[in-house]
C-alpha positions as CSV (number, residue, x, y, z in Angstrom):
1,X,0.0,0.0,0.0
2,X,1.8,3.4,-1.0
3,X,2.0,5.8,2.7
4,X,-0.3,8.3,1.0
5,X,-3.0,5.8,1.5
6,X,-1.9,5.2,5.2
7,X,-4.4,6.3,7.6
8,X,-3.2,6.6,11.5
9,X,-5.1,8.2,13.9
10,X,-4.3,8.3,18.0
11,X,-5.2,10.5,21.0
12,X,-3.1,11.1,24.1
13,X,-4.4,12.9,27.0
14,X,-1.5,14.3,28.9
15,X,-1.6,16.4,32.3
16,X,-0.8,20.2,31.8
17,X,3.2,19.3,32.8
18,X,6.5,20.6,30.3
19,X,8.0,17.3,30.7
20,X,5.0,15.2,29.0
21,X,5.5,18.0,25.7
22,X,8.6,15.8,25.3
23,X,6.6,12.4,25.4
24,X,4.3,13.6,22.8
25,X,6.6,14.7,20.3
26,X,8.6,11.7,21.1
27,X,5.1,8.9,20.2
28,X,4.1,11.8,17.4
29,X,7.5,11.4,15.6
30,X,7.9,7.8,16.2
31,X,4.7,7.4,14.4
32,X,5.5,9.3,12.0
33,X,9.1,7.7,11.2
34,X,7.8,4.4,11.1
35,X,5.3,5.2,8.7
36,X,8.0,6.7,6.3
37,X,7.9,10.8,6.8
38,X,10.9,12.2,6.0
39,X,13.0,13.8,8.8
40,X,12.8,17.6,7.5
41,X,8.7,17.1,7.9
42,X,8.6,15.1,11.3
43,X,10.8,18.1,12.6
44,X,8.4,20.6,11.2
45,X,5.1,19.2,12.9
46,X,7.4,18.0,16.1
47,X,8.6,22.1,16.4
48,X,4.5,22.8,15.9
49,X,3.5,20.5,18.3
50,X,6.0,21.6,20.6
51,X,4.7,25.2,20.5
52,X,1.1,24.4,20.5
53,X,1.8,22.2,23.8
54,X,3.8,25.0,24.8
55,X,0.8,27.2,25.1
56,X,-1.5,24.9,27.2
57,X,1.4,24.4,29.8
58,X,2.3,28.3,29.8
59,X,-1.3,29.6,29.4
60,X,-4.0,27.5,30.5
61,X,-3.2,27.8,34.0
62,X,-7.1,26.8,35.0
63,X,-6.2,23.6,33.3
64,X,-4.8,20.4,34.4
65,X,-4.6,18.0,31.5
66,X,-4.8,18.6,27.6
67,X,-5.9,16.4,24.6
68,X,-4.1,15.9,21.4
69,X,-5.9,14.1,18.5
70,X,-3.3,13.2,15.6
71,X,-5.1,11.8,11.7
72,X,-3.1,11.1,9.0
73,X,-5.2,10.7,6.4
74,X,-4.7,11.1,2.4
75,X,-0.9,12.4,2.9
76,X,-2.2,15.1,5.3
77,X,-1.2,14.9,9.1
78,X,-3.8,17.2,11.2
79,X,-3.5,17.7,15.3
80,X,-5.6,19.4,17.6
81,X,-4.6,20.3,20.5
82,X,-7.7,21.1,22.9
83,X,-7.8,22.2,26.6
84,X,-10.1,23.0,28.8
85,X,-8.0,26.3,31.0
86,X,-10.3,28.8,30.5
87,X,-9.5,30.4,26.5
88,X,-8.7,33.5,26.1
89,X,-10.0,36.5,24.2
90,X,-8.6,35.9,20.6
91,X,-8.9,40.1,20.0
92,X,-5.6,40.3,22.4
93,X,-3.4,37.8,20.0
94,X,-1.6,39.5,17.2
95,X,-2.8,37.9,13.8
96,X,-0.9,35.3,13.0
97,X,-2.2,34.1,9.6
98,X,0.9,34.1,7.9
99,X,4.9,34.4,9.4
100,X,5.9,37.6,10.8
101,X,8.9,40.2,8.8
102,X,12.0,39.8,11.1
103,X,11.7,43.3,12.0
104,X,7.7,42.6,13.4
105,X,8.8,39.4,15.0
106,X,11.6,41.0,16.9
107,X,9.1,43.5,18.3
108,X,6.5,40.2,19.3
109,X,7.1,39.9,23.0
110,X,8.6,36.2,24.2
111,X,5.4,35.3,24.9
112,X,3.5,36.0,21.2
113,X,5.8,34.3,19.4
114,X,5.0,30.0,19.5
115,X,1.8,30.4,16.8
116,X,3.5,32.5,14.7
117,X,6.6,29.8,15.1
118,X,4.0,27.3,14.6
119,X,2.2,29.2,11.9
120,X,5.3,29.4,10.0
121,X,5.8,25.7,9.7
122,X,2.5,24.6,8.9
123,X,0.2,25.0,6.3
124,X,-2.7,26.0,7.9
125,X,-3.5,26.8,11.6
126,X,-6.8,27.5,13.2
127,X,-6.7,28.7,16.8
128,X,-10.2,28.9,18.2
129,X,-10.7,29.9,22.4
130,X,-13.9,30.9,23.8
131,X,-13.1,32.8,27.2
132,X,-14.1,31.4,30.4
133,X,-14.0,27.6,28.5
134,X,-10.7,26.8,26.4
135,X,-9.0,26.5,23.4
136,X,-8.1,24.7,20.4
137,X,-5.2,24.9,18.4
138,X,-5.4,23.1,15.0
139,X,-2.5,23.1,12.7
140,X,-2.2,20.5,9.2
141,X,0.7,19.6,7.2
142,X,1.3,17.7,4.1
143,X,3.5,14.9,4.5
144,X,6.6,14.2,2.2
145,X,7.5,10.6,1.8
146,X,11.0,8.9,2.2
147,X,12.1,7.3,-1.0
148,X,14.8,4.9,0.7
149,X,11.2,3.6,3.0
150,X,8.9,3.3,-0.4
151,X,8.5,-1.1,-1.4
C-alpha cells in the first residue's frame, strides 16, 4: 500500500506538565518515522506540536490536562490540540495568519511568538478559544515521503 494511503489516527491525554511535551513529540515522531515521513517534515510538525503544547502548559493555568488528537489521512497529518483552562480572548493575539517580517517578530514579545513559530511551519492553523471555557489549536501539514522507505 503506498503511505499516501496510510491512515493513523491516536489520542493522548497528557496532564498540563512541560515534561509530557517531550513524550508527545517523542510517540508523534515515532509514528510518523515508522510510517516513512521524511525527517525535514517530522521536525516541522514535532517544532508545531511543541509550541502548540507550549501554550497549554504556559497559558492555560485553570487547566490540568490537555488532549491531542493526531489523523493522518490522504498524505495530510492534522493535530488538535484542545484544553479545557479557560480560553482567552482571541482580539488580544496578534494575527498570526501568515509568518511575521523579522523586524515585526523582533518586536513580538517572548510570549506572542509560539503560533506564529508554529504558523510558520504549517500550512494552515486554526486557533479557536472561547473565554471562560478553552481553546483549540489546530495546525495541518502535508507529508513528504521517504524514497529509501517506499516497497
Amino acid at each position: 500500500m503506498p503511505q499516501q494511503e496510510m491512515r493513523l489516527q491516536f489520542s493522548l491525554e497528557l496532564p498540563r506538565d512541560a515534561a509530557r511535551v517531550r513524550d508527545a513529540r517523542r510517540t508523534l515522531d515515532g509514528a510518523l518515522a515508522g510510517a516513512g515521513v521524511t525527517q525535514e517534515c517530522r521536525d516541522d510538525i514535532r517544532l508545531a506540536l511543541t509550541e502548540a503544547c507550549g501554550n497549554v502548559v504556559s497559558h492555560a493555568s485553570l487547566a490540568t490536562q490537555y488532549h491531542i488528537d493526531v489523523t493522518v489521512d490522504e498524505g495530510l497529518c492534522v493535530i488538535e490540540v484542545t484544553d479545557d483552562g479557560g480560553g482567552f480572548d482571541p482580539q488580544r493575539v496578534p494575527a498570526v495568519d501568515a509568518e511575521p517580517a523579522p523586524e515585526e517578530a523582533a518586536g513580538l514579545p517572548e510570549s506572542g511568538r509560539g503560533l506564529h513559530v508554529l504558523a510558520a511551519v504549517v500550512e494552515r492553523l486554526d486557533v479557536v478559544s472561547v473565554e471562560d471555557t478553552g481553546t483549540l489549536v489546530r495546525f495541518s501539514k502535508h507529508l513528504t515521503w521517504d524514497p529509501a522507505q517506499e516497497e
